[in-house]
ROKE-566476 format. One record per residue: z, y, x of N, C-alpha, C, O, CB in turn; residue in three letters. Coordinates in steps of 0.02 Angstrom, whole numbers, padded with zeros to 5 digits, always signed. Glycine has a CB too. Layout:
! ROKE-566476
ZYXZYXZYXZYXZYXALA/...
! end
This chain:
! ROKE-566476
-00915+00400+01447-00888+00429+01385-00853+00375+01345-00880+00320+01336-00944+00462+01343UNK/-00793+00389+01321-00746+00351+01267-00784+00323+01193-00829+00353+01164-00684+00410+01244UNK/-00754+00259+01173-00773+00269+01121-00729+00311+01102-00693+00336+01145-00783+00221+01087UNK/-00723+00334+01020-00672+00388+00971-00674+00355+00929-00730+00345+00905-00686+00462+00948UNK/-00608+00318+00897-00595+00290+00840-00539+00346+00808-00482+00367+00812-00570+00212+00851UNK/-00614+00353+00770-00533+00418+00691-00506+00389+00668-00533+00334+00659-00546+00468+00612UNK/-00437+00397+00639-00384+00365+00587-00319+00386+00580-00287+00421+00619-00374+00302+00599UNK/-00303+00364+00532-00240+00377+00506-00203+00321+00508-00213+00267+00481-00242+00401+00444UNK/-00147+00344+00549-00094+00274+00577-00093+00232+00512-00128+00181+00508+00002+00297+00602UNK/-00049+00257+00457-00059+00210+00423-00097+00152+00360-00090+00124+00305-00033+00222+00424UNK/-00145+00163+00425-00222+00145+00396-00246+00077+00403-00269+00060+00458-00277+00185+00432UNK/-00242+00016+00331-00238-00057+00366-00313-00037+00366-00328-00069+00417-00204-00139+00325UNK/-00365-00011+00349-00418-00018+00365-00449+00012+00443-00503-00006+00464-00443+00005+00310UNK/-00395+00072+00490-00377+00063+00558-00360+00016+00588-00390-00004+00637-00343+00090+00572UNK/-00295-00016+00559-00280-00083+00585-00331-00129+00583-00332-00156+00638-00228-00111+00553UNK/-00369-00150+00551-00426-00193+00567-00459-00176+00646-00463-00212+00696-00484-00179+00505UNK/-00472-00128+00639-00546-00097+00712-00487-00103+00770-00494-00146+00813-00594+00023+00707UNK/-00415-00047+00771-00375-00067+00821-00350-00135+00864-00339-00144+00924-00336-00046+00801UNK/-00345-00189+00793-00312-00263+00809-00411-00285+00838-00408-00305+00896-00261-00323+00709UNK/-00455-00285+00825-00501-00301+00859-00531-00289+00902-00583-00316+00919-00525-00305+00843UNK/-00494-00232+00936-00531-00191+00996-00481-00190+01049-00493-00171+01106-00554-00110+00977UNK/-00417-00215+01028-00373-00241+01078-00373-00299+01084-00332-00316+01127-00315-00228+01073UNK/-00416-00365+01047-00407-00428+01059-00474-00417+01106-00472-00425+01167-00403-00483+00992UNK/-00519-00403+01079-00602-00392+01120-00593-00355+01201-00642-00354+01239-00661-00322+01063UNK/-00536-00330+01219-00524-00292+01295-00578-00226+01258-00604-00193+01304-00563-00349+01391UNK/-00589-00213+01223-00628-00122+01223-00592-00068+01211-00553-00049+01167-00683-00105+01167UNK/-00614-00048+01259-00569+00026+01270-00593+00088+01233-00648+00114+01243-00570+00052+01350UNK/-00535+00118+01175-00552+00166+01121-00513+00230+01145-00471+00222+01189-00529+00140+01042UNK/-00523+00280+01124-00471+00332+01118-00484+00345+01046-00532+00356+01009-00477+00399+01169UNK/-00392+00337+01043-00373+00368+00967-00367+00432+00954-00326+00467+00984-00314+00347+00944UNK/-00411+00460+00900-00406+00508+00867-00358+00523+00802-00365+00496+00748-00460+00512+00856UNK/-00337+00544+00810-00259+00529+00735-00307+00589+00683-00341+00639+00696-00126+00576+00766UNK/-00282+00545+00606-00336+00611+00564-00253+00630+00527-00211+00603+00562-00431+00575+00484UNK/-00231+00654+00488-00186+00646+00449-00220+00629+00378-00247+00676+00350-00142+00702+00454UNK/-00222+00582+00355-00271+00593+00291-00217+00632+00217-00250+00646+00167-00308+00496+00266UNK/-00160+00644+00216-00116+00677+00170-00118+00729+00195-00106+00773+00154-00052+00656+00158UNK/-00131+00757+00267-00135+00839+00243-00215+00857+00259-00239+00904+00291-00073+00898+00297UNK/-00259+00781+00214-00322+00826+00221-00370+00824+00252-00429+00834+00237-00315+00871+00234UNK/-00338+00806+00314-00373+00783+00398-00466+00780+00386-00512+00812+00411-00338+00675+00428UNK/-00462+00735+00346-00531+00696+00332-00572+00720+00290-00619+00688+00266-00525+00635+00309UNK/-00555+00798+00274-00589+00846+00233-00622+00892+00258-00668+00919+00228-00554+00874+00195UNK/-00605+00907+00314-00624+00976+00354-00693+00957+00353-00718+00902+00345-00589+00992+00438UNK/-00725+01025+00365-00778+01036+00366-00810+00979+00448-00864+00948+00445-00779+01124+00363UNK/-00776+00978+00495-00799+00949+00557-00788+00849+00530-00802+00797+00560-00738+00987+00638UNK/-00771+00855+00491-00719+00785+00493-00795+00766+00446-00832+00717+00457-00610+00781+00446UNK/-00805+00813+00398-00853+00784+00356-00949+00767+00372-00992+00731+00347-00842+00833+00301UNK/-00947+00816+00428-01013+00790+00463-01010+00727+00506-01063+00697+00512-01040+00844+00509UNK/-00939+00694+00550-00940+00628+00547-00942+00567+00514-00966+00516+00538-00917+00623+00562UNK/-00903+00576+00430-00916+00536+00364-00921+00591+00309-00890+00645+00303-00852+00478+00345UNK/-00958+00569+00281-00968+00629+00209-00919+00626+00146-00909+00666+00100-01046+00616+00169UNK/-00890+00558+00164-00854+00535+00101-00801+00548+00106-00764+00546+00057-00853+00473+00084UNK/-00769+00574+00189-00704+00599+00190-00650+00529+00201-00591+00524+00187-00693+00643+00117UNK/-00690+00487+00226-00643+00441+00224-00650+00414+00328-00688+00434+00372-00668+00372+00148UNK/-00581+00353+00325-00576+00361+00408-00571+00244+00400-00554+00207+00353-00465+00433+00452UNK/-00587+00234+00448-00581+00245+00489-00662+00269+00535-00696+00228+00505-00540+00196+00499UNK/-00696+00292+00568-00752+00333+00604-00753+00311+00669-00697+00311+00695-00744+00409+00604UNK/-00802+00292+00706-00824+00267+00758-00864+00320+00797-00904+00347+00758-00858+00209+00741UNK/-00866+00344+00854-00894+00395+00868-00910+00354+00949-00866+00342+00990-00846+00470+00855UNK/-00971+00340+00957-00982+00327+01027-01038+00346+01050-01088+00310+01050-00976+00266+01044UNK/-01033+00425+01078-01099+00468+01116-01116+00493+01039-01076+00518+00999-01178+00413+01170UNK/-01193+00478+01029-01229+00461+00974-01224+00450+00912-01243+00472+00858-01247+00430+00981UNK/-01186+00399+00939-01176+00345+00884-01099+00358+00845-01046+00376+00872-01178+00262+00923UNK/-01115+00342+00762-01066+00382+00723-01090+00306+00677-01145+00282+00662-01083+00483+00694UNK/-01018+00283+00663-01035+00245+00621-00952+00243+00568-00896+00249+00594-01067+00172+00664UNK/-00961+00234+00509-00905+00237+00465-00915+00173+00406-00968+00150+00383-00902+00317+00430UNK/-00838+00153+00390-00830+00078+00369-00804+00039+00428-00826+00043+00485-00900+00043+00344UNK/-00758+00003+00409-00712-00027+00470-00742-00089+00476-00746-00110+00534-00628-00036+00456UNK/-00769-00130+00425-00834-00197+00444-00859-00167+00484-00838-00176+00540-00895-00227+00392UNK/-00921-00110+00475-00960-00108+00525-00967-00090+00591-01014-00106+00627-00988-00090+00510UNK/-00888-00034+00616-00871-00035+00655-00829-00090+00700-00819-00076+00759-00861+00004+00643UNK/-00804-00151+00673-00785-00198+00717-00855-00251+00730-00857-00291+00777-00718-00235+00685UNK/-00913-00240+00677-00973-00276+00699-01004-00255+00756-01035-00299+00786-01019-00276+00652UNK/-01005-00187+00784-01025-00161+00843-00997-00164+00900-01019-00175+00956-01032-00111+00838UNK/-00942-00154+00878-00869-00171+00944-00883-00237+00970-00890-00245+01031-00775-00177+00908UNK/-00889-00295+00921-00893-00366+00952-00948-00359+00966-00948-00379+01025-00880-00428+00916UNK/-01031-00335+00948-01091-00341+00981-01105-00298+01044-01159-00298+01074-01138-00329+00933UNK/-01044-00256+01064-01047-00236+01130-01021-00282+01162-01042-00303+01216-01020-00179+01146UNK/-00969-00303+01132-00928-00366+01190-00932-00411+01223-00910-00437+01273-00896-00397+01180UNK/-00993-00420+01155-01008-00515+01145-00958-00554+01147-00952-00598+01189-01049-00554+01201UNK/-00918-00542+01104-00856-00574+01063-00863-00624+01033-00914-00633+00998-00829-00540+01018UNK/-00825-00658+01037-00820-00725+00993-00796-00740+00925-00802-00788+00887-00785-00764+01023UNK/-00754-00658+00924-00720-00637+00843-00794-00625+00812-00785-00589+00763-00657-00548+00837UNK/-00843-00635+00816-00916-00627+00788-00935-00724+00766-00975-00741+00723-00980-00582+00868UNK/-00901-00763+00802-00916-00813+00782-00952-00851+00846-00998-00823+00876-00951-00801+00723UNK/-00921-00933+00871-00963-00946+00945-01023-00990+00937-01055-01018+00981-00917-00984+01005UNK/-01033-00991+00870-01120-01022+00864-01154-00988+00811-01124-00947+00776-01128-01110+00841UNK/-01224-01002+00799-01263-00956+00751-01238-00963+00675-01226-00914+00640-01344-00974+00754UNK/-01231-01033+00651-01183-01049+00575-01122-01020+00580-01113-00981+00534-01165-01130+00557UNK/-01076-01023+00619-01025-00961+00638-01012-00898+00607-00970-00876+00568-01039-00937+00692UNK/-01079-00870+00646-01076-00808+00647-01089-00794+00556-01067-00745+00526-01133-00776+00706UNK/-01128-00848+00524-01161-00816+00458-01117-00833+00415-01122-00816+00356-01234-00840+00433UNK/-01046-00885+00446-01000-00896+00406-00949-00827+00409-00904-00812+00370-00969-00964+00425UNK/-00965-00804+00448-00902-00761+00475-00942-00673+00424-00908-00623+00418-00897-00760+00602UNK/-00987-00675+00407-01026-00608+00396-01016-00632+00315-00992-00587+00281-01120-00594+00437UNK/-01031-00697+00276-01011-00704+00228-00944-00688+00204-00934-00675+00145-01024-00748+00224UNK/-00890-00688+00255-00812-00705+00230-00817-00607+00230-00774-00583+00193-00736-00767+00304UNK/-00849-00569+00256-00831-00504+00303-00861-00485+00220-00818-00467+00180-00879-00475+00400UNK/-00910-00489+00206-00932-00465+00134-00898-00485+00078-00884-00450+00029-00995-00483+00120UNK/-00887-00535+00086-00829-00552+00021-00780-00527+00004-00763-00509-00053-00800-00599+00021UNK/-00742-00523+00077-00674-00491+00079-00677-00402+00044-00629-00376+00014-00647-00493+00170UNK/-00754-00360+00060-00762-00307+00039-00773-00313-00031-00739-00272-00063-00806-00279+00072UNK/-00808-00349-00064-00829-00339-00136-00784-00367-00179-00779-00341-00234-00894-00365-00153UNK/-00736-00437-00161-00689-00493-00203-00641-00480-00176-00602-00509-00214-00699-00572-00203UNK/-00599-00450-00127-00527-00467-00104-00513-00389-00096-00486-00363-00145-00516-00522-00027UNK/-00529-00345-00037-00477-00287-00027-00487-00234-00064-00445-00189-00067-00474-00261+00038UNK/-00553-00233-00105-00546-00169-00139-00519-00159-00194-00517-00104-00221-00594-00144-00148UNK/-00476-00249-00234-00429-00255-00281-00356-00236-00259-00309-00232-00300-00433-00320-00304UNK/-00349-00223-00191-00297-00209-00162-00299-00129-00129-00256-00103-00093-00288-00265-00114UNK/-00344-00108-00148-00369-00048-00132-00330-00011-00198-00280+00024-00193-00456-00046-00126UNK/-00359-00025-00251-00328-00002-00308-00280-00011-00323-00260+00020-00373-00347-00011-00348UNK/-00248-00044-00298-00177-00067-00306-00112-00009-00263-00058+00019-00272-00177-00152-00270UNK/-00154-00018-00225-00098+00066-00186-00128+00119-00203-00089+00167-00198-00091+00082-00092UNK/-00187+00137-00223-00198+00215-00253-00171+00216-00295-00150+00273-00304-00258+00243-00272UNK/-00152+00174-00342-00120+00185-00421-00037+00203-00357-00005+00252-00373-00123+00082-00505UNK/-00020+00178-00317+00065+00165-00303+00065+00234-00274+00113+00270-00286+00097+00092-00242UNK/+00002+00265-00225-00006+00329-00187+00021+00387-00251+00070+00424-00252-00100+00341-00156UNK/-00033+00378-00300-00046+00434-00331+00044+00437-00382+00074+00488-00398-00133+00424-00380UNK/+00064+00373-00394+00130+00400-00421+00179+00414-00373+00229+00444-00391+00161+00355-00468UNK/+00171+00395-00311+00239+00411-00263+00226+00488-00236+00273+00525-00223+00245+00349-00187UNK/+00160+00507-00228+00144+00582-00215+00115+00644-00267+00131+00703-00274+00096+00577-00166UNK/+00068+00604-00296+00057+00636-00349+00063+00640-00407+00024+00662-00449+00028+00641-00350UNK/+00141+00608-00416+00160+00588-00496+00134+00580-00551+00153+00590-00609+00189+00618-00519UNK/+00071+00554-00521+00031+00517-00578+00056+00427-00607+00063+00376-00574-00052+00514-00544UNK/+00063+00438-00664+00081+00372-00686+00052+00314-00683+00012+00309-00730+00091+00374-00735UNK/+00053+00265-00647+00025+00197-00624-00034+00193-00714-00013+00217-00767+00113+00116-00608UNK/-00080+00170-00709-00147+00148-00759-00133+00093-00763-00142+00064-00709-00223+00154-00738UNK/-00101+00036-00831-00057-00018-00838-00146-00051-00827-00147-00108-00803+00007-00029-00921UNK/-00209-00024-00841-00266-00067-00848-00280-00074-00787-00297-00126-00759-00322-00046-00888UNK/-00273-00021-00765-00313-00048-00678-00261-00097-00642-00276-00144-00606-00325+00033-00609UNK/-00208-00080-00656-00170-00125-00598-00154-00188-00654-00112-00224-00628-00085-00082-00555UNK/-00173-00210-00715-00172-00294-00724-00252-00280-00680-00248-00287-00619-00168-00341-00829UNK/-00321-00263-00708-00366-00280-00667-00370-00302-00605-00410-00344-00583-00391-00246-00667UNK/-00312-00263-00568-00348-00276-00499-00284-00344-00479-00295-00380-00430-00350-00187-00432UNK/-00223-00354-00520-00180-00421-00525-00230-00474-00528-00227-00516-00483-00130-00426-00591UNK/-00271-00478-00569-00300-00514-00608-00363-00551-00552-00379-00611-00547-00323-00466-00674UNK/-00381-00508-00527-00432-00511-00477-00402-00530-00394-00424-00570-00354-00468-00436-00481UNK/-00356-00493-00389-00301-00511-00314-00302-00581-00320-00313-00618-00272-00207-00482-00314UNK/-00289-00607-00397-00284-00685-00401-00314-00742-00394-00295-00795-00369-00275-00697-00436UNK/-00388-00716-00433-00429-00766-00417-00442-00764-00359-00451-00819-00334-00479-00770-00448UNK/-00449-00715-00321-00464-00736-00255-00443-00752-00213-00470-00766-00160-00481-00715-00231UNK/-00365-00755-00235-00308-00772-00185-00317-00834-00204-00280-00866-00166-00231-00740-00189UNK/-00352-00880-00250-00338-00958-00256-00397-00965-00229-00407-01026-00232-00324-00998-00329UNK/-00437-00943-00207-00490-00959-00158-00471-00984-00094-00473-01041-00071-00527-00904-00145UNK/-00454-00930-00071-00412-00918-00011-00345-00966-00006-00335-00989+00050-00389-00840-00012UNK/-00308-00982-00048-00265-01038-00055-00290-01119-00036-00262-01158+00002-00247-01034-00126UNK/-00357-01133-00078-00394-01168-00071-00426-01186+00025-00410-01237+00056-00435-01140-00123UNK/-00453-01151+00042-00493-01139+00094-00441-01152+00154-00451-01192+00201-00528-01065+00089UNK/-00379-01110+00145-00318-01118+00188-00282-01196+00207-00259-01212+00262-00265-01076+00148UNK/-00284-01233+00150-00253-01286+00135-00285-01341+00186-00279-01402+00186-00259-01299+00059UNK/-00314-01305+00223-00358-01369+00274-00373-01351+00333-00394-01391+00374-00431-01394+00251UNK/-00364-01291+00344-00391-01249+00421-00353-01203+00415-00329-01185+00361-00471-01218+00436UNK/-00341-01174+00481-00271-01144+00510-00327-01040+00505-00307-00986+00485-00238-01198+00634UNK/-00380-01057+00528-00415-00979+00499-00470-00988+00462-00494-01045+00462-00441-00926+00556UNK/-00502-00938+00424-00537-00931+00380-00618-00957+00404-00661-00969+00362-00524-00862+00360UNK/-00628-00963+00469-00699-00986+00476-00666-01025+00549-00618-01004+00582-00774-00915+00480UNK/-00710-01089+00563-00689-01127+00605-00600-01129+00642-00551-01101+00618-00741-01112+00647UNK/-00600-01151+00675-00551-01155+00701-00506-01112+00763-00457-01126+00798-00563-01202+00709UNK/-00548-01057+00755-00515-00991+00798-00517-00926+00742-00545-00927+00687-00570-00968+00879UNK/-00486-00880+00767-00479-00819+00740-00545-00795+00765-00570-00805+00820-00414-00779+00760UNK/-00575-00751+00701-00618-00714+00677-00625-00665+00659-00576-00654+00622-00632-00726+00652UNK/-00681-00591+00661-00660-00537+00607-00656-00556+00532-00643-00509+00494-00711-00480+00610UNK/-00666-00619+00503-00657-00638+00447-00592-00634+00416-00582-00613+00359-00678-00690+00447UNK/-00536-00662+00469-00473-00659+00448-00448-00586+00460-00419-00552+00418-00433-00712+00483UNK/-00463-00568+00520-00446-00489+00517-00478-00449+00450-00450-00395+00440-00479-00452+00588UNK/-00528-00465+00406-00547-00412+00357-00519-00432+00319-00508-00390+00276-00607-00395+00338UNK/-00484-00514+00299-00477-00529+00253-00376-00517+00247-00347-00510+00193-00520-00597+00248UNK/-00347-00516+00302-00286-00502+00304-00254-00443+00298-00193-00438+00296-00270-00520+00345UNK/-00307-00379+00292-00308-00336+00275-00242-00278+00226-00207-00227+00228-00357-00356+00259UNK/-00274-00357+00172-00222-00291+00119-00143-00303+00122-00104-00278+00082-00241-00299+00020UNK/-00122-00353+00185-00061-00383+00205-00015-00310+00198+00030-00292+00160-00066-00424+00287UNK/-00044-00285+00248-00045-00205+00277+00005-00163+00247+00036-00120+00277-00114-00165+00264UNK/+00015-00184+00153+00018-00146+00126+00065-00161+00065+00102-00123+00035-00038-00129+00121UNK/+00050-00238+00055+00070-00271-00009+00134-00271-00023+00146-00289-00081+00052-00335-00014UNK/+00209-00248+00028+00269-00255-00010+00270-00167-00039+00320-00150-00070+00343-00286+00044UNK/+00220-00122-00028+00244-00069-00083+00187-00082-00133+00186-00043-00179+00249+00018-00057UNK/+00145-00124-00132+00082-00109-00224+00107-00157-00241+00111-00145-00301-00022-00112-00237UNK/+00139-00230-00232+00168-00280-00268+00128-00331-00269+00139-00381-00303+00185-00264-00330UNK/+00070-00325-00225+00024-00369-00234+00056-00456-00216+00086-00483-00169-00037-00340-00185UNK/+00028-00480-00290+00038-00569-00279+00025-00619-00238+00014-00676-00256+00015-00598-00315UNK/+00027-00591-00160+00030-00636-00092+00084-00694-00131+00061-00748-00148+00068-00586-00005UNK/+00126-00685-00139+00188-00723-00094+00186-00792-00169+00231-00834-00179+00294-00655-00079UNK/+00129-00786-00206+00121-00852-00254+00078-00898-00231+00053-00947-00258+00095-00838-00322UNK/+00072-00873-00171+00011-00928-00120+00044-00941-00059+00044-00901-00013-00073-00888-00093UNK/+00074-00997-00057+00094-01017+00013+00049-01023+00056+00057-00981+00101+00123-01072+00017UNK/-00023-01075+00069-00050-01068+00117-00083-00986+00135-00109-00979+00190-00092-01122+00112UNK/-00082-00951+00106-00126-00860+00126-00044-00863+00145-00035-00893+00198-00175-00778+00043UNK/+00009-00840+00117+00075-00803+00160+00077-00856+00240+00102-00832+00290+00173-00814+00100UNK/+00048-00925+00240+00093-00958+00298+00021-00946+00358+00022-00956+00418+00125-01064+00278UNK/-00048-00918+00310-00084-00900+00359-00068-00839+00401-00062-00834+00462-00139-00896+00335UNK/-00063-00800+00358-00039-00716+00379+00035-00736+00428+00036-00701+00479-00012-00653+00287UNK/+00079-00773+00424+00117-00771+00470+00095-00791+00526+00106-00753+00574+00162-00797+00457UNK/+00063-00849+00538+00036-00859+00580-00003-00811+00615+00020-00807+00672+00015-00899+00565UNK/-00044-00778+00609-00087-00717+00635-00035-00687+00658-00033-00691+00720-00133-00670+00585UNK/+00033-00643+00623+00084-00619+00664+00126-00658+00704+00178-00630+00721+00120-00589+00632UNK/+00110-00740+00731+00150-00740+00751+00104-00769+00830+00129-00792+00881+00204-00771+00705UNK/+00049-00761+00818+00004-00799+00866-00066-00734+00904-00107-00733+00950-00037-00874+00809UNK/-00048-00702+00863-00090-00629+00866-00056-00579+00895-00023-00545+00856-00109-00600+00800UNK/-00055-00562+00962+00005-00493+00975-00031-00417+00947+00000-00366+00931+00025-00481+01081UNK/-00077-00423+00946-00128-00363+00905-00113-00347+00824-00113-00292+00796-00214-00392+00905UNK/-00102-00400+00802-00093-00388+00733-00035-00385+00723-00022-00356+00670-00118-00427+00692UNK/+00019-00408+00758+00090-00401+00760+00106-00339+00766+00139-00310+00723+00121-00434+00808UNK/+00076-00302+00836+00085-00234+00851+00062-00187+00809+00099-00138+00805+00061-00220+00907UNK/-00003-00184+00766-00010-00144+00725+00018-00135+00665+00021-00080+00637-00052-00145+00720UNK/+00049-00211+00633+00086-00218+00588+00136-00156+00604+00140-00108+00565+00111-00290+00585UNK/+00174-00159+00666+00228-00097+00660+00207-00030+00656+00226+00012+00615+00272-00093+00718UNK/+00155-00022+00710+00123+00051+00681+00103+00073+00635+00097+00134+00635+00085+00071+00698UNK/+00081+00035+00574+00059+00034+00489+00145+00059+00450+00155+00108+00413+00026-00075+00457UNK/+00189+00017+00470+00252+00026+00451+00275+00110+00471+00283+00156+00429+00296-00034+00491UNK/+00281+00114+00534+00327+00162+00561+00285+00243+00531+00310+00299+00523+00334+00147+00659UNK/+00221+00219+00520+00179+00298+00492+00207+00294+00404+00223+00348+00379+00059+00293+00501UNK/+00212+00237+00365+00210+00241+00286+00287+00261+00291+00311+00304+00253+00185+00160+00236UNK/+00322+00230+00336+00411+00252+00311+00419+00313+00314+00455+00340+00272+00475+00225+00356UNK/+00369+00372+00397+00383+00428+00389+00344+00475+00339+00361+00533+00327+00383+00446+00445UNK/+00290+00443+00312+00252+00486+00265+00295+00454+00187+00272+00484+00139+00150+00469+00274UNK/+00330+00420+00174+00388+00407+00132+00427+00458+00124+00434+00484+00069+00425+00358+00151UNK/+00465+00484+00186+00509+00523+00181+00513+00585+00191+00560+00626+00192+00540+00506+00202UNK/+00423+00588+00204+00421+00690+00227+00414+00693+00270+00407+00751+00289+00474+00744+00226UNK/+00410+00636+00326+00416+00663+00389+00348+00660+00428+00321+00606+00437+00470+00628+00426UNK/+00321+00719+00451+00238+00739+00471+00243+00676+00536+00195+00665+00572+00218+00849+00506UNK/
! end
């Protein structure tokens, strides 16, 4: 039996589990949700996550939702090295994976719901939330500036799910405006990943080619 990864193409929080399950050799079948017309509401969609949200891991049994915790399983089937190749490693790499959830993407999270809800639902951008989540993109982007300025990825010297959770809101940032590009070492890291990563390169386009047609209407 397959794994089943649910999602919505243009989903950087898909792109995470996809770019790690094609670097790891694990073999998924994609489930496409549409999440704009809903997909992730249905009554079937909601006994896999309750919250209605994707990306969803479905293997036999096993149902797991949150894209951390589904690339934490993926690599502990693998025995992956994107988990980290010694025990300090690994606890460096689970630190950066939590951080990135509570200090880095969910300021970038808010940053395209405010851009979603005025490009579809003509709701007017909240001038408070989006300095908040400016404000916050920042400090942590001088973290990350910091940390960069000496090592080529975010935990030792290979690629990690650290950098994959933490490159995340890349995904997304030339439509919310987010303040990448005032940090040279985070922009010259992220290039690097696209330019040394064929996984993250490739999903980069599939993130693109779903937002231009859900831009323009096109299902």
């Amino acid at each position: 039996m397959s794994i089943k990864i649910y999602g919505d193409l243009g989903s950087g929080s898909l792109r995470r589990v996809t770019t790690a399950a094609s670097i790891m050799g694990v073999d998924i079948e994609r489930m496409n949700i549409h999440l704009f017309k809903g997909e992730s509401h249905t009554p079937g969609f909601l006994k896999l996550n309750p919250h209605g949200l994707t990306p969803v891991l479905q293997d036999g049994d096993t149902v797991i939702w949150e894209a951390s915790a589904i690339n934490l399983y993926l690599a502990e089937k693998a025995n992956s090295n994107l988990l980290g190749r010694t025990p300090s490693e690994r606890l460096e790499v689970l630190q950066w994976m939590f951080w990135s959830g509570e200090q880095w993407r969910i300021f970038s999270t808010l940053l395209f719901n405010e851009w979603a809800g005025e490009k579809w639902m003509g709701k007017p951008r909240t001038d408070a939330i989006v300095r908040l989540a400016m404000s916050n993109i920042r400090n942590a982007a001088a973290v990350l500036e910091s940390r960069l300025a000496t090592q080529k990825f975010i935990v030792g010297d290979a690629l990690t799910l650290a950098d994959i959770d933490i490159a995340a809101p890349f995904s997304q940032c030339k439509r919310t405006g987010a303040p990448f590009e005032e940090f040279p070492n985070l922009v010259a890291w992220q290039q690097r990943l696209l330019e040394t990563v064929p996984a993250w390169a490739a999903t980069r386009e599939e993130v693109e080619k779903r937002m231009v047609a859900a831009v323009s209407g096109v299902s």
